[in-house]
N, C-alpha and C positions, 0 to 999 in steps of 0.2 A: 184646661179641659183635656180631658183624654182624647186620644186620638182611636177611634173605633167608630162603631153603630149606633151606641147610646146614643141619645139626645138628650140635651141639659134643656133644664125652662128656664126663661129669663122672664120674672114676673116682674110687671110693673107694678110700681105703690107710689101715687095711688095710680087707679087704672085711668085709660087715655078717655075721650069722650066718643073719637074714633081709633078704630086700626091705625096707629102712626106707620108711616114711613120707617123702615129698621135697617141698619146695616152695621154690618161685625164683621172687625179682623183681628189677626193675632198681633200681639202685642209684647211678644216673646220669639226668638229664631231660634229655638233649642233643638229642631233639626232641620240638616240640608236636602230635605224632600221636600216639594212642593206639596202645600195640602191645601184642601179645599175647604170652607164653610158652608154650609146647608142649613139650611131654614126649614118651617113649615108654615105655614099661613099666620099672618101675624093678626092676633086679635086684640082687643082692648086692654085686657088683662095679661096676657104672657105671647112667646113664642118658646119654639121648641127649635134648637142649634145642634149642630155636632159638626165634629172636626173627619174630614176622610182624608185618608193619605193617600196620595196617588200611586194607585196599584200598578202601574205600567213600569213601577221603579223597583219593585219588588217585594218582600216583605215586610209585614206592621213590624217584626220584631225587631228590637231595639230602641222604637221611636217611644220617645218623651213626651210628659202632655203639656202645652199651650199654654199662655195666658190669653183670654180672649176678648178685647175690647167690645163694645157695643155702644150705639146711639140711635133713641125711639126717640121720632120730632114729629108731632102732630100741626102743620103749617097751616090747616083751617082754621084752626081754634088761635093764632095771634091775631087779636085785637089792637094793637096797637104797637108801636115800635119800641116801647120802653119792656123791657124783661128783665128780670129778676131771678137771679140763680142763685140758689143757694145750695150746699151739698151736690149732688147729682143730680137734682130737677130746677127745671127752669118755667118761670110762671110768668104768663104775660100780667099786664096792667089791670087785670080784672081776677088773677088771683087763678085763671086757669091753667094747668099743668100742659106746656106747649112742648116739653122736652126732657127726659129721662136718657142718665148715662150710665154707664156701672163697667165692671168687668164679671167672669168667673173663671 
C-alpha cells in the first residue's frame, strides 16, 4: 500500500452476515518511520484503509509503499468449534463465512 491520503478498499467475498471485527498491519519494514493504519467504518461488504507516515518525523518523500496484512472475523456467526479454512476464508460447521484474510 502506498504510503499517503488515499484509501485502499478491502472487499470482502463473500460479504460477512455482520460488520466483522477488522485489524491490519504491515507486513513489510521497507521504512524506518513509524506509520500508522486507518480505517473507516467497517461494513459487511468492504472497509476503506491507508497507511499515514508520521509527520512529526518529517517528509513522505522517499518513503516506500507497504505490504499490508489484514484479518475480518465475524465471532457471532461461529456456530460451532469445528472451522474450515480454506484459501483465505474460514467457515464454520454450517458453511457460514466466520473469517476472511488477504493482504494488499
Amino acid at each position: 500500500a502506498d504510503i499517503d491520503e488515499k484509501k485502499s478498499k478491502v472487499e470482502f467475498n463473500p460479504p460477512f452476515n455482520k460488520p466483522p471485527n477488522f485489524v491490519a498491519w504491515t507486513t513489510t519494514l521497507n521504512n524506518e518511520r513509524p506509520l500508522f493504519i486507518r480505517r473507516d467504518k467497517c461494513t459487511v461488504d468492504d472497509v476503506k484503509v491507508r497507511l499515514q507516515a508520521d509527520d512529526q518525523r518529517g517528509s513522505k518523500a522517499g518513503l516506500v509503499a507497504e505490504q499490508v496484512g489484514w484479518l475480518a472475523l465475524d465471532t457471532s456467526e461461529i456456530k460451532s468449534k469445528t472451522v474450515q479454512a480454506t484459501g483465505s476464508t474460514a467457515k464454520d460447521i454450517t458453511g457460514t463465512v466466520i473469517a476472511e484474510a488477504g493482504d494488499y
